[in-house]
Structures are given as C-alpha cells and as structure tokens.
N, C-alpha and C positions, 0 to 999 in steps of 0.2 A: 212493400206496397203501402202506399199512406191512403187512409179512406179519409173524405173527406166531410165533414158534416151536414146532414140536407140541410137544401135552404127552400122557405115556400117562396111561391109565386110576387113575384114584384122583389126580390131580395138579391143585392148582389151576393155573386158565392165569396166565400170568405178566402181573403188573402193565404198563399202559401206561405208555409214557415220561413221562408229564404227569405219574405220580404220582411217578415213580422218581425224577427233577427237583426234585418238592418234599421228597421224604425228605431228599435232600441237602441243599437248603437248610437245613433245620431241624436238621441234622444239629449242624453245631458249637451251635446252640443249645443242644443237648440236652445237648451235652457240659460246657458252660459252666454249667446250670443246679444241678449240688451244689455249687458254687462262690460262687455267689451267694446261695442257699439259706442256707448256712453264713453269708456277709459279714452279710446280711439278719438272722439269729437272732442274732448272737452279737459283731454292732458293730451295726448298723441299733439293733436294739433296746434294747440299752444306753444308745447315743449320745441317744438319741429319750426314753429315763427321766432321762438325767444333763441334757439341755436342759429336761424339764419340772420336776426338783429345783431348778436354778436359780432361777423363779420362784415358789418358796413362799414363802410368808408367814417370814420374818425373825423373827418373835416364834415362831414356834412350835420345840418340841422332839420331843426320842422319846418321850419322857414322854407329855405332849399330843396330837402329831401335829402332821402340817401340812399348812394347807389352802392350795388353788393359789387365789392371790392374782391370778396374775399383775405380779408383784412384780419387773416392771424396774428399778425403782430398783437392785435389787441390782447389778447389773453397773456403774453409775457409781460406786457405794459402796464395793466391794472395789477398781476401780481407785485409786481416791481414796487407797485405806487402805494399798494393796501396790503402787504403781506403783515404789518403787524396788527391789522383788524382782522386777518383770517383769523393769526396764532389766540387775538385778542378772545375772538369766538369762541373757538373752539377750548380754549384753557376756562374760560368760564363756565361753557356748560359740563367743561368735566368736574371744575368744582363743585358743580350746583347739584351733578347726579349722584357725587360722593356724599352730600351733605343731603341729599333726598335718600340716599340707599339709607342713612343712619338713621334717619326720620320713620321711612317708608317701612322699610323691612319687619322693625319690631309694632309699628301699628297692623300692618297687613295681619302677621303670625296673631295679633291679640286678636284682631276682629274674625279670622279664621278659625283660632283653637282657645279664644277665653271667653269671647265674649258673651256667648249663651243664648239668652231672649235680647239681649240688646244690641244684638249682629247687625240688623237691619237697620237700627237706629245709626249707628255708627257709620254704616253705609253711606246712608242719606247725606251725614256731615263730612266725609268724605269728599260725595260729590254734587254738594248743596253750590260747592264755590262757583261751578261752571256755571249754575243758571246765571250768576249774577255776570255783566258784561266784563269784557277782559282787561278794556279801560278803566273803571270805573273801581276794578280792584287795584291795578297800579297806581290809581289815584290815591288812592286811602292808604296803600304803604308809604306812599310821597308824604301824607298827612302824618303817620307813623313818625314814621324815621326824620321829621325835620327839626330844625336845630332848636325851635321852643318846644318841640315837644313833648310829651310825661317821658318816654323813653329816654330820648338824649338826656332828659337833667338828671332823673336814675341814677343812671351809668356814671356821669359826672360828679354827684352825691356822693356815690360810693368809692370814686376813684377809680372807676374802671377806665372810665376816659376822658382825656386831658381839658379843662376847662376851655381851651378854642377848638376842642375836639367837635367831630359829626360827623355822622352815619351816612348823612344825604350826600348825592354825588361824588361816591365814594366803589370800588372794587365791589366790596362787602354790601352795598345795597342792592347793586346789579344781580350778585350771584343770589342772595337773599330771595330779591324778584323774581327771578329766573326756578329757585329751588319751590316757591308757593304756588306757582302760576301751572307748572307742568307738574308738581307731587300725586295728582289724581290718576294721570296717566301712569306712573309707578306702581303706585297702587295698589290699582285692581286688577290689572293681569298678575300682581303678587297675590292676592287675594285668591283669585278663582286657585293658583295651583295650592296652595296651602292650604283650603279649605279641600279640595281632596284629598289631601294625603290622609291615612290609614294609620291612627292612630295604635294598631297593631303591632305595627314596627316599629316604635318607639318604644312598645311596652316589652318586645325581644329584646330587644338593645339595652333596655335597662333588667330582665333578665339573663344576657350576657354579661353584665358587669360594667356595661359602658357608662362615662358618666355623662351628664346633663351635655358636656361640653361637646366630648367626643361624640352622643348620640344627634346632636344637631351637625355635627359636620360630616360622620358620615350618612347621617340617615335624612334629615330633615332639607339641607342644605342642597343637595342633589338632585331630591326629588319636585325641589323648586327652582329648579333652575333655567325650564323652560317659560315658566313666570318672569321668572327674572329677567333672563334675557331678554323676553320681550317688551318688559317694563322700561329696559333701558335704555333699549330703541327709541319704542315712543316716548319719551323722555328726552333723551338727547338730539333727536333726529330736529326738532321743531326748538327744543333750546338754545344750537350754533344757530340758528336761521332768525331767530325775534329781534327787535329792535327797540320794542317798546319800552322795554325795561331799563334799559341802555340809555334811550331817548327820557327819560321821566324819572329814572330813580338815580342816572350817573351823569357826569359830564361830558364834553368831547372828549377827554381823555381814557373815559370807558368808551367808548362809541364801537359797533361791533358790523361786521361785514355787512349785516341788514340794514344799519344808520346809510352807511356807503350807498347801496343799492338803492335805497329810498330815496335818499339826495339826487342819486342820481336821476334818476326817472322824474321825479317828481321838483328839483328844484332845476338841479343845472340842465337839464332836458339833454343830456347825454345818453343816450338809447342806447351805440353799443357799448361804450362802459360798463351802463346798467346790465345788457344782458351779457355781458361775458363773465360779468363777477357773480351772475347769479349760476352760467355754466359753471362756474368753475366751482362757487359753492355748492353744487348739486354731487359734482362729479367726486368732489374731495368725501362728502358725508358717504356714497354710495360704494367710494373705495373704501373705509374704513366699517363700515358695515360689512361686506362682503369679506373684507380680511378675517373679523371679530367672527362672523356666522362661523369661516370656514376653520377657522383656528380653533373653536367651540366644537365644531364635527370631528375634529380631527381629534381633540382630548375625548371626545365622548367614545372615539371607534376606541381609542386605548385602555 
C-alpha cells in the first residue's frame, strides 16, 4: 500500500511514482535532444544535399541546371581522374602524424610529468598558435621556408642543401605545413591522458627491475593510448582533407584531393565532381577510422 503525501488546499496531489520513473528516463533524452536537433540541421542536411549533388547529370551547369540523373558513374570517373591526389592525401598526412607523433609525444609527456609550475605556461604556447588565423600562419611558413630566406641559406652554408636547392614548393613543405598547423590537436588529448597516469606505476615497475625503456612501454605507453588515439584522429582526420598548405607551401604537383574539391566548386563550377570526390573523401577517411578503432578493440580485448 503506497501512502501518499498530504497536500493543502489549492495544491495538485503529487505525481505517482510510475510517472516520476518515466520523467527520468526521458530525461537525458531531453537533454540530448538540441544537440541533435543542431547535428540533424546543419550536417544531416548538408551531408544528405552534397550526396544527392554527386549524382547529377555531369553535362549540366549553373547556367542550365542539373537534373538528378542518378549519375553513379560519377564516383568511378573522378577516382579514375584523381586517384593519385587521394594517394597524394592521405600519404602526406601519414607523414605529417608520424612526424607530429615524434614532435608531440615527448612535449605532451614533459608538459604532463616535468614540467612543474610551468605546466600552464607551456599549455598556453601550445595553444597560443590557434588564436592566430590559420592563413596567416601558412603565410609566415611560406616567408620561412623561401628561397632567400635565413633558413634556405643555412642549410646551403652548411651543405645540407644543394645550392639551386629549396624547401618552398616542395613534399617536405607541405608535410612540414600540414605537421604545425594540426600539432595542437595531438597534443592535448596526449596531455590530458599522461597527466593522469599514476606516477605509482612507474615507481613498481622500477621496483620490479624494469628499466626506463621497458617501464614506458609496458606501463607508460598503454596507459596513453586512448590519448593517443585520439590525438591521431583529430590529427589526421582534417590533415587528408586541407588544401591550404598544398595550395601556399607546394605546387601542383603537391596538390591534394582538397586543391581538386576547391577547384572544383569554386573555379571549374563542376558540382557533381565536387561532390563526389568529397563523398568519396569522407567515405575513404570513415572507412579507415573504423578499421584503425576496431583493430585497436580487438588488440585491447587480447
């Protein structure tokens, strides 16, 4: 028998528990729901117009129009035409995360376990570079790395590179680009998990006998790995995808699936070109994420 509790005059009587039950449940829904709302309006619906531009009619323009053909062909067509600015893509930004992991990895570990009272500071210079505009940094490597500059004669003084040698529009400026511009995103999801780990287990592992080397690979190295990983997402996910660096620090002959897309849209007013090669870049990074995550579960369950 449930009693229920008085209520005075002018008061409604209070909800029974069956209901009270279901308000909470629906409760984080409700919460979740301008969230989704938002994803739904403003990517749902984009995503869902840039998959049906894909399959227009190939003959038509802005002039004309274009009518939905259903026009698959397009996606074998632009592979056919761009496949070696996908490969060009995505082999850059693998060099650029390799050469960010070697960068990233030991500043993250100092700022997490050295660096003391100057944790914060280091922070800031970390991620002092984002306030500054994202052109405006490509610019200044472009100032860097050109052919009068202190760096090029350097290099050339010393003999590291050949007197009609240069950096600018060059592999090596792109990846360079590519490793400064997105290093913050590495970073700090390395940061946040190394500064939790428990400096405890390190001090086992060195009363085990382990040494410096082995206690960072089994101890250290594991327990950042969910940092890691995510660092190299957000890392790579938006480095196969930029252009700018491509467009400002290399030539055409670096030019990277993004250069394409841009061209597209924006010079040759090719729509579905544009949007097929951006389906198909979307689809390619999503497959290879979802491999890397499930390949990652799979070593973790072992």
């Amino acid at each position: 028998m449930t009693l229920l509790a008085p209520t005075g005059p002018g008061q409604p009587p209070p909800a029974p528990p069956a209901a009270r039950s279901g308000r909470r449940r629906l409760l984080p829904y409700l919460l979740v729901l301008p969230g989704v709302a938002w994803l739904l309006i403003f990517f749902g619906v984009p995503l869902g117009q840039l998959a049906a531009a894909s399959l227009y009619d190939p003959s038509g323009s802005l002039s004309t129009g274009y009518a939905m053909t259903w026009a698959f062909s397009n996606y074998p067509d632009v592979l056919q035409a761009y496949w070696p600015q996908f490969l060009r893509s995505f082999g850059y930004a693998a060099l650029a995360l390799l050469l960010a992991l070697l960068l990233g990895y030991p500043l993250a570990y100092a700022i997490a376990q050295k660096a003391g009272r100057w944790k914060n500071l280091l922070l800031v210079c970390v991620v002092a570079p984002m306030f500054t505009s994202f052109l405006v940094r490509t610019l200044a490597w472009k100032t860097i790395l050109s052919d009068n500059g202190v760096l090029v004669g350097l290099l050339r003084d010393v003999h590291l590179l050949a007197p009609d040698g240069r950096l600018l529009a060059t592999p090596f400026a792109v990846v360079l680009g590519l490793t400064y511009t997105f290093l913050p995103f590495l970073v700090l999801p390395l940061y946040a998990s190394l500064e939790r780990l428990d400096r405890r287990l390190l001090e086992a592992a060195g009363d085990l006998y382990a040494s410096p080397v082995q206690a960072f690979r089994r101890v250290t190295l594991p327990l950042s790995m969910p940092g890691l990983v995510a660092g190299a997402l957000l890392f790579f996910i938006p480095a196969s995808g930029d252009y700018i660096n491509a467009e400002l620090l290399g030539s055409p002959n670096e030019y990277m699936v993004g250069n394409v897309v841009d061209s597209a849209f924006l010079v040759r007013l090719d729509y579905p070109q544009g949007a097929a090669l951006s389906v198909l870049l979307m689809a390619a990074i999503l497959a290879m994420v979802f491999g890397w995550l499930r390949r990652a579960g799979t070593e973790g369950v072992r």
